[in-house]
N, C-alpha and C positions, 0 to 999 in steps of 0.2 A: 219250228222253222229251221229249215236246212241252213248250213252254216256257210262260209261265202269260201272257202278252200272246195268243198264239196260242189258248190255251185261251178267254182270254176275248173273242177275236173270234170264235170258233165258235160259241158258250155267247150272246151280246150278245141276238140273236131270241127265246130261248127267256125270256130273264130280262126283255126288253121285254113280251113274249105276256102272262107272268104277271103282270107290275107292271099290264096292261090291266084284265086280266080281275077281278085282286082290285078293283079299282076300281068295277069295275060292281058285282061281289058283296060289295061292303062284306065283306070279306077280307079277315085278315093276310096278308102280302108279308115275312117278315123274310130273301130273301137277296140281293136287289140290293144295299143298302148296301152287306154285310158283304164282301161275293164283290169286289166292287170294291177293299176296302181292304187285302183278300188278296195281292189280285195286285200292289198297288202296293210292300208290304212286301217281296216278291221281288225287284221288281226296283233296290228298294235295296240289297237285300242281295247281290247279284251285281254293283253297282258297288263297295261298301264292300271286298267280297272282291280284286276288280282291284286295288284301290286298294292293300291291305295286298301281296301280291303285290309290285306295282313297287314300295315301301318298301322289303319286307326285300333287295330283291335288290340296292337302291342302300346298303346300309347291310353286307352282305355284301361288296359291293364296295371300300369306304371301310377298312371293318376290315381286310380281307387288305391291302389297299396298306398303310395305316400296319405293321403286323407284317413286311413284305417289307422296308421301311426302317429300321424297330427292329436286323436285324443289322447295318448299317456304325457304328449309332453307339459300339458295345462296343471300334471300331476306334479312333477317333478322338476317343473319353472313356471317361477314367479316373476312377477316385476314390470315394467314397461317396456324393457325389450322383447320380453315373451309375449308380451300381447303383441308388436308390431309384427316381430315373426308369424305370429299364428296368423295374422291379418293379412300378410303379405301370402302365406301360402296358400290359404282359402280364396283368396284372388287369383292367384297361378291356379289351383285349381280349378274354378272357374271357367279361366281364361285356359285351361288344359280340354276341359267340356266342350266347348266353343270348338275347338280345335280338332277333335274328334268328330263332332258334329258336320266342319267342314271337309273333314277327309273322305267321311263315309259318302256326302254328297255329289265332293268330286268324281267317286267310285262311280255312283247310280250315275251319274251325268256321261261318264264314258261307258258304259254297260248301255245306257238310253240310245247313245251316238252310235255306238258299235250295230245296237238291233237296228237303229233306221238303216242306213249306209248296208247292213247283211240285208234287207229290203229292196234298196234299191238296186245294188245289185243283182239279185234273183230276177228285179224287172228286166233291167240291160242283157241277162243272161239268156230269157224266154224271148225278148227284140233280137237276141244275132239268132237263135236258133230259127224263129219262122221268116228272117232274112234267110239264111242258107236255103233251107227247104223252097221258098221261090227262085232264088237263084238257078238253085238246079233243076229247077221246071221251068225253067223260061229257055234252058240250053240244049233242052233234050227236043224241043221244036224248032224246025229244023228253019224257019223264015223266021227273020227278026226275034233268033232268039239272043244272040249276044245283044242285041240293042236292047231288049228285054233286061234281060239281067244287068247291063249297066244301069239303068234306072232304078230297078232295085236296089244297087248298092247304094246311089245318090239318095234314093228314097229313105236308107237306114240314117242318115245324119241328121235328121229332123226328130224322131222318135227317143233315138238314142242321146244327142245331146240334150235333150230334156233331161233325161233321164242323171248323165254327168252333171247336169245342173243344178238340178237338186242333193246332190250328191255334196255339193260344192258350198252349198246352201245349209248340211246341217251341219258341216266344220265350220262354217261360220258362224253357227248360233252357240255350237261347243265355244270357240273362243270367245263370245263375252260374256259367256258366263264363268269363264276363266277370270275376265278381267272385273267382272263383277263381285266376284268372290275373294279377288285379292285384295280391292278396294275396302272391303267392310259392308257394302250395301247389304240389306236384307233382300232375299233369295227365295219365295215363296215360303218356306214354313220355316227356314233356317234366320235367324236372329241372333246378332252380334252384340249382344248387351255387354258382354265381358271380354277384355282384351288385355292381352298379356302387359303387366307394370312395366312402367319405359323403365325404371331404375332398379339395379338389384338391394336387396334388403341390406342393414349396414347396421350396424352395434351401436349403442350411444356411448355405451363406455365407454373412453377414452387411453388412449393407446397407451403406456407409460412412458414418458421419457428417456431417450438416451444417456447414458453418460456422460458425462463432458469429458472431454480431450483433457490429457492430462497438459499443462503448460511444461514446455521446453526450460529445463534450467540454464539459470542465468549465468555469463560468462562472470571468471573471477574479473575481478577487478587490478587493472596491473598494479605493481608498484611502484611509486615514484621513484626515480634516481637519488633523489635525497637520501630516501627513506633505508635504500640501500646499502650508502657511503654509512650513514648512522651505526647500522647495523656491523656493517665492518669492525668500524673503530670502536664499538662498546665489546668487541668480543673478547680481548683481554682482560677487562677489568671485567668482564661477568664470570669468566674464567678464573682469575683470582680467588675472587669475591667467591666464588664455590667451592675451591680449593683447600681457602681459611676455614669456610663452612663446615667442610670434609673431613679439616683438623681439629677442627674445634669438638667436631662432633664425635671424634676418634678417639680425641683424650678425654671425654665426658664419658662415654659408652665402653669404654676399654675394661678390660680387666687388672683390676688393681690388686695387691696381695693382702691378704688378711691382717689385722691389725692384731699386736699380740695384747694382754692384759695390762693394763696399766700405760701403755703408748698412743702417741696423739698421731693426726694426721691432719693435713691444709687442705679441706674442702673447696673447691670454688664454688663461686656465686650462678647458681642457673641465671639463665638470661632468663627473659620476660618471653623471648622471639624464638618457637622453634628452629634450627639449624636450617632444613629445607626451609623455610620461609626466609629466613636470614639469606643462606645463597642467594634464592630466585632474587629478591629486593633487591639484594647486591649486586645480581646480573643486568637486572632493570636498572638501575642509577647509575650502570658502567657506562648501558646502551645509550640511555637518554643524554648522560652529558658527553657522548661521545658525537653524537646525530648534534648538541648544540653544539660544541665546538671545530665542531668537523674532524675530529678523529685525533686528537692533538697528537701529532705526532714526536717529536721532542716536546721538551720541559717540563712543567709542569704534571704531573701523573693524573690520570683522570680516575673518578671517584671509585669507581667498582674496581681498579685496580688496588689503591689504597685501603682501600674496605679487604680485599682479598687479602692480601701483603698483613696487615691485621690481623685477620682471622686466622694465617697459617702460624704470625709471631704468638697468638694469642693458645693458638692447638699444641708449641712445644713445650712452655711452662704455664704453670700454675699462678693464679692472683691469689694472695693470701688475705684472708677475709679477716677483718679486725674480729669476729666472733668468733671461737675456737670449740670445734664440735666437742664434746667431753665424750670420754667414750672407757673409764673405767670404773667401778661399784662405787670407790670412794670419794670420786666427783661426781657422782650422779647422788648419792645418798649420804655420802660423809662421814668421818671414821667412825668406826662404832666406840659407844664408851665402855669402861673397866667396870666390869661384874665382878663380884665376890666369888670365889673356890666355891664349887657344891657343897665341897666337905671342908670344914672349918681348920685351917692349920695348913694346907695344902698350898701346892705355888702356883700361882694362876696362869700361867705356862704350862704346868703340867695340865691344870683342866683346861685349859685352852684345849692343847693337844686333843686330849681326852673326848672333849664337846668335838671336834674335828674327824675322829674317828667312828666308823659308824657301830651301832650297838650289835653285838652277834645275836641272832635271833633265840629263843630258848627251845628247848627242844619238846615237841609236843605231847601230852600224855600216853602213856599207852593206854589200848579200849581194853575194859577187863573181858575176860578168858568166860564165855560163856558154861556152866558146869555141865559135866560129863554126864550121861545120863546113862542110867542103870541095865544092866543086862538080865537076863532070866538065865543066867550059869548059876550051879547050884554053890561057885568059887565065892562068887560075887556077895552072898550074901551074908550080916553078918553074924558074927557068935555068940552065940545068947547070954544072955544073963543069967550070973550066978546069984 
């Protein structure tokens, strides 16, 4: 079947002729428009159809690859979510089939529409031709030929709008089955059993938790005015009281000189209370009875002052301990008693001395002189016997 560009380039003269002549005979003309708007609706419809074609084949395509890949994942997952996935995508695919199925039909449906309409065209196009061909036989007679020819023109809108009306008649049967197709109905062999899932697939696993915000730290808390004034007034007797500490701890820790043999020296008493422990307490008992009395300003001295004042009288001299460290042979072990001379007659003074001096050591043997040993000189040897 000739195509409907081709019809209307054979058709183009005869439909010129007539749009002339009605001109001269004040004459209807209704099929240039139409016949032009015919042919153009064809050959939309013969790209639209390509068009839907390469779609389903690229989406046929898409679908089997995903489904060829659907079996390794049953290999390499387990569980309840891989089964909903698998379940989910053998549905899309499915509903992917379905889909394909409706493209391709679209396709044949406009390819169908295109051949009727390139049909009925070819008819409208052989109606203007054997309209021209009378026209121009009715004018070439020279009596009642233009009355002639105007009846034929009038005569062509009978034939011919049949013709646009059918024409009119298979874009309307195109479009419900557009509207049929979008619907879901079933469509002579095409069946919608499978439709794409309203919801996309979703993990059960559950997402893990955010962090929590860390909370803003808490403002300090101010100080009382009390707490202040307190603090004031205990600073001198904590001062003190660390002072004495400082002394006390100076004349304990200091270096003293070595005691010579036979001479005593006044140990003090260790406290029970490390020195820093002593201060700190000391600074504390300034604080606290200074916060109670409110900082005594005259009289009375307050306690960490007196504790300090203490412990600096306490760091310049020594307290002498009723118990006297002993610190020479003869008070640690007692005099030694009178031993008899070594040697009988002798003044025990002298062996005193003697036992006091150390013995000189004797002097070692000498190693004997290994002997000489013999030579083979004829000197060496000796003189015989007579």
């Amino acid at each position: 079947m000739p195509s409907a560009r081709r019809i209307a380039a054979e058709v183009s003269q005869h439909l010129e002729y007539l749009t002339r002549v009605a001109a001269e005979l004040d004459a209807p003309e209704p099929v240039h428009e139409r016949f032009e708007e015919a042919v153009g609706r064809v050959d939309a419809l013969r790209e639209a159809a390509r068009v839907w074609h390469r779609t389903a084949d690229r989406v046929e395509k898409s679908a089997q690859g995903v489904a060829g890949k659907l079996g390794g994942i049953d290999k390499s997952w387990q569980g309840a979510d891989a089964d909903a996935f698998l379940a989910h995508m053998r549905e899309t695919g499915l509903a992917g089939n379905d889909i394909v199925d409706a493209m391709r039909a679209l396709a044949e449906a406009l390819d169908h529409t295109a051949d009727a309409v390139e049909a009925l065209v070819e008819d409208i196009g052989q109606t203007v031709t054997d309209t021209a061909d009378a026209v121009s036989q009715a004018l070439v007679v020279p009596v009642d030929g233009e009355q002639r020819a105007r009846r034929h023109l009038e005569d062509l809108e009978g034939p011919a709008g049949e013709l646009f009306s059918a024409v009119e008649d298979v874009f309307g049967a195109f479009a419900r089955f557009c509207d049929e197709l979008q619907s879901g109905r079933e469509i002579g062999e095409l069946q919608f059993d499978k439709r794409m899932p309203a919801q996309n697939w979703q993990s059960s696993v559950p997402e893990p938790p955010a962090p929590p915000a860390a909370a803003p730290a808490p403002p300090a808390p101010a100080a009382p005015e009390g707490a202040g004034a307190g603090a004031g007034g205990g600073t001198g007797g904590g001062g003190a009281s660390a002072a004495g500490a400082a002394s006390a701890a100076g004349g304990v820790g200091g270096g003293a000189p070595d005691l010579s043999p036979g001479g005593s020296s006044g140990a003090a008493e260790p406290s029970a209370t490390p020195p820093a422990v002593a201060a700190s307490a000391g600074a504390a008992a300034g604080g606290a009875a200074a916060a109670a009395g409110g900082g005594m300003a005259g009289g009375m001295m307050p306690m960490g002052m007196m504790g300090g004042a203490m412990g600096a009288q306490g760091g310049a001299q020594e307290r002498q301990n009723k118990s006297r460290l002993k610190s020479s042979s003869e008070e640690l072990f007692g005099a030694p008693q009178s031993a008899p001379p070594a040697v009988y007659g002798e003044d025990p003074d002298n062996a005193k001395q003697s036992e006091d001096k150390p013995a000189k050591p004797k002097p070692l043997p000498k190693p004997p002189m290994p002997p000489k040993r013999g030579s083979a000189g004829v000197g060496d040897a000796p003189p015989p016997k007579i």
